[in-house]
N, C-alpha and C positions, 0 to 999 in steps of 0.2 A: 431540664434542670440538671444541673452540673453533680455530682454524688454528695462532697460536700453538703452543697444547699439542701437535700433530701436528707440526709444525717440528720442536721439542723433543721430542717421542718421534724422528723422524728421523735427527737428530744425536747421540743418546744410543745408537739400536742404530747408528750408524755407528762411534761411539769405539769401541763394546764389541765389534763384529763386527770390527773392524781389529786389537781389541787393542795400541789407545795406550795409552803408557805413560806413566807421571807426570810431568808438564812440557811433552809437545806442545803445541807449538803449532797449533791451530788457524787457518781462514781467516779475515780481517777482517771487519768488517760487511757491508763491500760487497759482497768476496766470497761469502759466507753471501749474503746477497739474489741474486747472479748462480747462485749456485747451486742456490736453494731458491723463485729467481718468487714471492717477497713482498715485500712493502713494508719499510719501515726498520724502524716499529713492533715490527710483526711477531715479525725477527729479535733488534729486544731485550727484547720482552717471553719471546719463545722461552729466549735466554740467560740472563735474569733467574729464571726458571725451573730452568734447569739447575744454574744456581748454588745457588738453597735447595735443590736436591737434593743439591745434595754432589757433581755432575760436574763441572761446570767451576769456575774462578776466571777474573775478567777483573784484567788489572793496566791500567790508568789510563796511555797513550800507550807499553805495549809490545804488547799485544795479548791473546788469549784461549786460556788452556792448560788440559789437562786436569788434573786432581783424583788426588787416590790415590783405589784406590775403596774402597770399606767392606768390610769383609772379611765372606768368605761367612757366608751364614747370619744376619746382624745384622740387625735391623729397625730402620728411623727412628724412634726417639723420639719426635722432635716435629714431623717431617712427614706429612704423609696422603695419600697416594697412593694406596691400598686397599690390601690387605696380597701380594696376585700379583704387582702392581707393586714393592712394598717389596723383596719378595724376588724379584726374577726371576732373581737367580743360580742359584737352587735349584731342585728338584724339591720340589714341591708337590702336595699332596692334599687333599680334603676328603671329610669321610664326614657325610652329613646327615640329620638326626631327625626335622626337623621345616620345613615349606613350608604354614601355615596360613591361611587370611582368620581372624582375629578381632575384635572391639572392643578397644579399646585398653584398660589400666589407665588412672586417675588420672595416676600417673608419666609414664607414656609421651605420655598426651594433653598434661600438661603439656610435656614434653621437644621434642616433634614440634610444637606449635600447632594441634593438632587441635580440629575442633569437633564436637558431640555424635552429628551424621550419618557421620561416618567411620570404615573399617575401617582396619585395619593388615596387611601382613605379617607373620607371626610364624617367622623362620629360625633355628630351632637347629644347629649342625653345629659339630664336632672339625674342626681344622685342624693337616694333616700337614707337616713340612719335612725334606729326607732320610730318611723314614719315621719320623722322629721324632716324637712327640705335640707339639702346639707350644703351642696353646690350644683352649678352649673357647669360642664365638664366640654371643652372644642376641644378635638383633639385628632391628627392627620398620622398614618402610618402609612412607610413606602408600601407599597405594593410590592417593590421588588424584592420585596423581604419578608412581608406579609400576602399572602397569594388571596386569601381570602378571608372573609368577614361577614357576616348575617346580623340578622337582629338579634337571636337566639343567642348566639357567643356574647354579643356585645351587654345583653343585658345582666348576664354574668360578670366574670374576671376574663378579660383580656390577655392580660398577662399569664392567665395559668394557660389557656388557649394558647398563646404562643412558644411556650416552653414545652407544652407537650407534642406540640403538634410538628412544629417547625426546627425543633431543637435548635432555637434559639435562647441564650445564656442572658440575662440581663445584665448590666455590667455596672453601670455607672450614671448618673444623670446630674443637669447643669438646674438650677431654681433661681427663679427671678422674681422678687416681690415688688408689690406696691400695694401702695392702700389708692382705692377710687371710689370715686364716685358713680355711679348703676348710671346708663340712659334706659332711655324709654325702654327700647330691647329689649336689655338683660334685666331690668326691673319684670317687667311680665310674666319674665321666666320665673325668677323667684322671689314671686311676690311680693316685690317691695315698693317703693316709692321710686320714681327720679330722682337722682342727687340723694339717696341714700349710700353711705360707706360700704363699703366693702372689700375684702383681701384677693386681689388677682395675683396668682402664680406661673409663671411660664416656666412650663421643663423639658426640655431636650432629654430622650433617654438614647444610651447607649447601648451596642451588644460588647462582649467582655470584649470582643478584637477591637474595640473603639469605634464602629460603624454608627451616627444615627440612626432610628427605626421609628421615633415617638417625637412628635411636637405636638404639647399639650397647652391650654389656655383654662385654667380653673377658677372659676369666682366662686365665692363663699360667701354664705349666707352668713351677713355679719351676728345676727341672732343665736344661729343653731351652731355653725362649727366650732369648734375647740382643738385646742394645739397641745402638744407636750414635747420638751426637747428632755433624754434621757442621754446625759452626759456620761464618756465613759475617759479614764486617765489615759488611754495610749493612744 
């Protein structure tokens, strides 16, 4: 994790462990730098941060306040923060199938930039929110980027696993929607009927040098998930 993003993890469990409420004010820049031993950058690329997350808003010579926050249980949209982070209001689980080395398909070689010597991760696993079914999660990581994977990691956060581990920076990611229809399969999985709806997302994640490292397949329990988009002006 890049210092930035740690600053902004910082100041995020700070609002929320204080439990500010909608319109605090916050310290200035300077302050934030006296208080946090980094540079100016730093603090506003931290801030710049918190903002597309939907914590703060800065107003233009009054200063920096806090956000309503999303209401429990909503995932971001159109943010990508992995999905532990998205939800950290909640209580979270995962129950997992599958932790495979494979060859990659076609699809996925193309998705990932993979070349013909490479294997992939293959994680299958259900993703629980208040014990609620939430989605069903495919999802392939290079190998040559991710060295390693267990069940133990996987049924945690992934993402924090590879930021600490591998110091790797997350950077950026591509989302693809559709609404479908469940087959037999992915009905089983989460409980639903055949030809039941449901929201599948495909996401390419990126590291900040622009590398793929994530090809993800999420279907969503049309029942349980919930969405929230947290618009910001710039």
């Amino acid at each position: 994790m890049v210092k930035y993003q740690n600053v902004a993890k910082k100041i995020k469990q700070m609002i929320y462990q204080q439990q500010l409420s909608k319109g605090t004010q916050l310290a200035n820049i300077d302050g934030l730098i006296n208080q946090y031993q980094v540079s100016r950058s730093t603090i506003i690329k931290a801030l710049n941060c918190l903002e597309r997350q939907g914590v703060i808003y800065q107003v233009q010579g009054s200063g920096i306040f806090v956000r309503e926050r999303k209401k429990r249980g909503y995932l971001s949209f159109l943010q990508s923060h992995g999905f532990t982070v998205d939800l950290d209001d909640v209580y979270g689980s995962s129950k997992v199938f599958n932790v495979d080395i494979i060859k990659p398909s076609a699809r996925v070689k193309e998705n990932l930039q993979c070349d013909d010597s490479e294997h992939v991760y293959f994680v299958k696993r259900l993703r629980y929110v208040d014990d609620k079914l939430y989605c069903l999660e495919q999802s392939y990581y290079r190998k040559k980027l991710i060295c390693y994977l267990n069940t133990d990691i996987v049924e945690r956060s992934i993402f924090s696993y590879i930021q600490e581990n591998y110091n790797i920076n997350i950077g950026f990611s591509d989302k693809y929607f559709q609404v479908i229809k469940v087959d037999a399969n992915i009905a089983k999985y989460l409980g639903l009927q055949a030809g039941d709806p449901a929201l599948c997302v495909e996401e390419i994640f990126y590291t900040s040098s622009g590398e793929p490292f994530d090809f993800s397949k999420i279907i969503y329990h049309y029942e349980n998930a919930r969405f929230c988009i947290q618009n910001h002006s710039k």
